[in-house]
NUTORDO-691663 format. One line per 2 residues: number of its first residue (from 1); their letters; for each residue x, y, z of N, C-alpha, C. Coordinates in nm, 3 decimals. Example, Ala and Ser with C-alpha at 12.3 -4.5 7.8 and 13.67 -1.06 7.14 Angstrom:
NUTORDO-691663
1> AS> 1.319 -0.569 0.780 1.230 -0.450 0.780 1.320 -0.330 0.780  1.285 -0.225 0.708 1.367 -0.106 0.714 1.290 0.003 0.787
END
This chain:
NUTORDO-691663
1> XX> 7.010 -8.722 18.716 7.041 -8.821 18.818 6.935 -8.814 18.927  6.904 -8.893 18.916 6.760 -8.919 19.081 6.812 -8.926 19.200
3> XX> 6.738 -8.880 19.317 6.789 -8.868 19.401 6.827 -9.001 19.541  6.706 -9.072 19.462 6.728 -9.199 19.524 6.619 -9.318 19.453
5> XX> 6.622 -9.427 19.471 6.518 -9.487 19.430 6.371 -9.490 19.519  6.404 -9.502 19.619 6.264 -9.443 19.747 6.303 -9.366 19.866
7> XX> 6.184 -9.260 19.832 6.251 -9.148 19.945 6.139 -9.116 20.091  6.073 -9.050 20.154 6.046 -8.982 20.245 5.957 -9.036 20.296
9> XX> 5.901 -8.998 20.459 5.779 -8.963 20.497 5.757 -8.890 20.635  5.693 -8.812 20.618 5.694 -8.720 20.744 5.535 -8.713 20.825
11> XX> 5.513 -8.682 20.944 5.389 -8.715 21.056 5.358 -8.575 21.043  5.290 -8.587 21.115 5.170 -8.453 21.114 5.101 -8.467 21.230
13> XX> 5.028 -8.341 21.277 4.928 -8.386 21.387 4.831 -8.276 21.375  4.703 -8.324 21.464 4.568 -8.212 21.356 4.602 -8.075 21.460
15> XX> 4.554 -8.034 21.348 4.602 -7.832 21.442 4.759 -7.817 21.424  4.853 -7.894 21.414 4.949 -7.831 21.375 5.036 -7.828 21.218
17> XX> 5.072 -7.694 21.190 5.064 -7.695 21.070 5.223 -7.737 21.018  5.289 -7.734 21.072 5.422 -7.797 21.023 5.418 -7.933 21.052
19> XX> 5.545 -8.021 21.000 5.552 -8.151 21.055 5.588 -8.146 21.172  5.575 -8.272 21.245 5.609 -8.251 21.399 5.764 -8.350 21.368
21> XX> 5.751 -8.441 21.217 5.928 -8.474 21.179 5.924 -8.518 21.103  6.034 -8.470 21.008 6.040 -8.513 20.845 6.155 -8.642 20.854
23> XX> 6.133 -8.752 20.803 6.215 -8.837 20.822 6.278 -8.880 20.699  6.330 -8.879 20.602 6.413 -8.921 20.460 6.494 -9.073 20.495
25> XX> 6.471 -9.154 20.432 6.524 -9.304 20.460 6.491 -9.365 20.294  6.664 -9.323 20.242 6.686 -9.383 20.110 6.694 -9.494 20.070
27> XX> 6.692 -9.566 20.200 6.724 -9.744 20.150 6.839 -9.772 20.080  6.924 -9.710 20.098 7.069 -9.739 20.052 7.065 -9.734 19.927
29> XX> 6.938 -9.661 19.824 6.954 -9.610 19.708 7.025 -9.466 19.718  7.076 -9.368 19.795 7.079 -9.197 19.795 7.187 -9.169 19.735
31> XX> 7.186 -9.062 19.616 7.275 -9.017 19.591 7.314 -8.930 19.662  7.284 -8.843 19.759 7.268 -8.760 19.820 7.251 -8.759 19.972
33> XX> 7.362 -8.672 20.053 7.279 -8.727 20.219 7.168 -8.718 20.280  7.128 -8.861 20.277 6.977 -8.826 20.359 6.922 -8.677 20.456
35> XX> 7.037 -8.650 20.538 7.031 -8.491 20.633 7.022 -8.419 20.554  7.072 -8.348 20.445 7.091 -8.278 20.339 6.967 -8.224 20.275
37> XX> 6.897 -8.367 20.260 6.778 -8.397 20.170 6.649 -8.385 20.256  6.653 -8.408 20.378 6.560 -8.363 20.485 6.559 -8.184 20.527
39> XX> 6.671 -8.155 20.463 6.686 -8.027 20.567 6.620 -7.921 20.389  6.653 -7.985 20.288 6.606 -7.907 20.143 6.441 -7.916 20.097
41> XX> 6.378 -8.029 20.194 6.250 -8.052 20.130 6.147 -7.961 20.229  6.244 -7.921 20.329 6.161 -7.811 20.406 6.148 -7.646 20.362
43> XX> 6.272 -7.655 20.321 6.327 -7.562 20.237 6.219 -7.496 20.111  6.224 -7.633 20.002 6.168 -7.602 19.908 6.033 -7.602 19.848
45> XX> 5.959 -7.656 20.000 5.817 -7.698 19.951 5.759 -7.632 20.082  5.652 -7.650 20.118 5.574 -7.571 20.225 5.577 -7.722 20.280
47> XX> 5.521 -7.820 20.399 5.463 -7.890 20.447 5.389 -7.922 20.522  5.345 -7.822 20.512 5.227 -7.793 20.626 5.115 -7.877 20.510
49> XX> 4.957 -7.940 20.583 4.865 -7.984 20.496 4.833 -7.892 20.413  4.753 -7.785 20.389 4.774 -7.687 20.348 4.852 -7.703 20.185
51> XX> 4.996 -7.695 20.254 5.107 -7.677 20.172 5.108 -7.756 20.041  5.076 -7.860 20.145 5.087 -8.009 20.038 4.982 -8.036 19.944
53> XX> 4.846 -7.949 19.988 4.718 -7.998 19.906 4.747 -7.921 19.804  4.751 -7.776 19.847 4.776 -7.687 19.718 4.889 -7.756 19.590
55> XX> 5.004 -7.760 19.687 5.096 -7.780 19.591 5.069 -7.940 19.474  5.007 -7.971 19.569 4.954 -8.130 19.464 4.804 -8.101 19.411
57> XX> 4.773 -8.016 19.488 4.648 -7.957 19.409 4.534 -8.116 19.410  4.555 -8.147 19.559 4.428 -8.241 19.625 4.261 -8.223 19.588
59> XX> 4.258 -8.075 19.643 4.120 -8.059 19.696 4.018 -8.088 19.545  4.026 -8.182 19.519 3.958 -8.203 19.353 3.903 -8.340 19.355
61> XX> 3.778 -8.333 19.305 3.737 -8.538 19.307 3.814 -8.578 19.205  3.941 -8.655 19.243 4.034 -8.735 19.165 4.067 -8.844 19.202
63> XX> 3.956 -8.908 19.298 4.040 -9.051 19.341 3.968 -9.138 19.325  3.842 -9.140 19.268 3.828 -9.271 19.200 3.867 -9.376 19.152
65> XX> 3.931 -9.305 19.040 4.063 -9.381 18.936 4.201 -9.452 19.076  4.215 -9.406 19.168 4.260 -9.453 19.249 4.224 -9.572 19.311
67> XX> 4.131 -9.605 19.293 4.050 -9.732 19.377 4.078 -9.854 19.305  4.142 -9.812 19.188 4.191 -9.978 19.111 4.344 -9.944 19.085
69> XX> 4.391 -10.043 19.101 4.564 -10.072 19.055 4.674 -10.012 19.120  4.615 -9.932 19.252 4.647 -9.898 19.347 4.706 -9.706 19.303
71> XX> 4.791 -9.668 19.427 4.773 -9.471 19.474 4.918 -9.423 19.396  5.022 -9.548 19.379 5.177 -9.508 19.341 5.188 -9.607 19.246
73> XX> 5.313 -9.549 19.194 5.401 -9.586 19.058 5.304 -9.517 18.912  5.204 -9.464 18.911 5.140 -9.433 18.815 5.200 -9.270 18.754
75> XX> 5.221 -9.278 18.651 5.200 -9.151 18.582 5.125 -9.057 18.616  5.149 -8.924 18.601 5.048 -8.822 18.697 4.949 -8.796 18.550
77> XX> 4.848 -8.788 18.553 4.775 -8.756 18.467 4.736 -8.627 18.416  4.660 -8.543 18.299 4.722 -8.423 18.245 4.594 -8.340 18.296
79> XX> 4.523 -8.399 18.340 4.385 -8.335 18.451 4.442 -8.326 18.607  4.565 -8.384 18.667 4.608 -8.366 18.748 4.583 -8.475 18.870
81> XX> 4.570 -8.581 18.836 4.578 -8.759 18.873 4.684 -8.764 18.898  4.683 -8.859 18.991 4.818 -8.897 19.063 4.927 -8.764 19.092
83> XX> 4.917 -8.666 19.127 4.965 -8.499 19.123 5.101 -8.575 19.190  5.087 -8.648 19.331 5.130 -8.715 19.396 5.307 -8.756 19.351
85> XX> 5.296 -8.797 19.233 5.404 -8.862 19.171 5.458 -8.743 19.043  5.453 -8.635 19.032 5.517 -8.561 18.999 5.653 -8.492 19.028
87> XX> 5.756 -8.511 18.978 5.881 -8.480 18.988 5.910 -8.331 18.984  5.872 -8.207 18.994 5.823 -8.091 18.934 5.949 -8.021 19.084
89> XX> 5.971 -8.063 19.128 6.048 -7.978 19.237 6.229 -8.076 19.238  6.217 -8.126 19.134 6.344 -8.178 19.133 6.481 -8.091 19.127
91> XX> 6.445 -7.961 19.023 6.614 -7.882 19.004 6.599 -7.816 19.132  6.457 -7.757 19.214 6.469 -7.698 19.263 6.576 -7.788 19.411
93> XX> 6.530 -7.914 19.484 6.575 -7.959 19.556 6.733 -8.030 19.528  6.817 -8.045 19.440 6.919 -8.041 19.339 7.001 -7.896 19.379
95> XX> 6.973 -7.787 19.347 7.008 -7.666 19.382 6.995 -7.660 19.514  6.914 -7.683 19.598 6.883 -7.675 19.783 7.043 -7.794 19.875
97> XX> 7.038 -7.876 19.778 7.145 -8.005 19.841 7.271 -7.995 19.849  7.304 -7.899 19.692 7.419 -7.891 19.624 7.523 -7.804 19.690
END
């Protein structure tokens, strides 16, 4: 079961390494309470930049292929394209909510 049909986005500011606010806005798709789901993605992932490059594993020339057909809805690729759209922390945030 998914957790919603569109989920997150959180701000940042340079020099600081956490978010300055994680905001979750399901669009009235959520299976799950939005608070719930804000308070587990801090939980289960790092978010600091940092956090996020590693864990999507950014720091790589992979965005070429990005420059046509646009950055979302694509399949993550097995060289690690589109890392972005990988579901890979799902049981973990499932178990964090529950």
């Amino acid at each position: 079961m998914p957790f919603a049909a569109r989920a997150r986005r959180s701000a940042h500011a340079i020099g600081v390494a956490k978010p300055l606010s994680l905001y979750v806005d399901l669009h009235g798709t959520g299976k799950v309470a939005e608070a719930g789901l804000e308070k587990a993605l801090g939980e289960v992932m790092d978010l600091s930049p940092r956090g996020i490059r590693e864990h999507l594993n950014l720091n790589r020339p992979i965005y070429a292929r990005t420059s046509s057909y646009g950055h979302f809805g694509r399949a993550p690729d097995a060289d690690g394209g589109f890392s972005w759209e990988k579901t890979d922390l799902v049981d973990a945030l499932r178990g964090a909510v529950s």
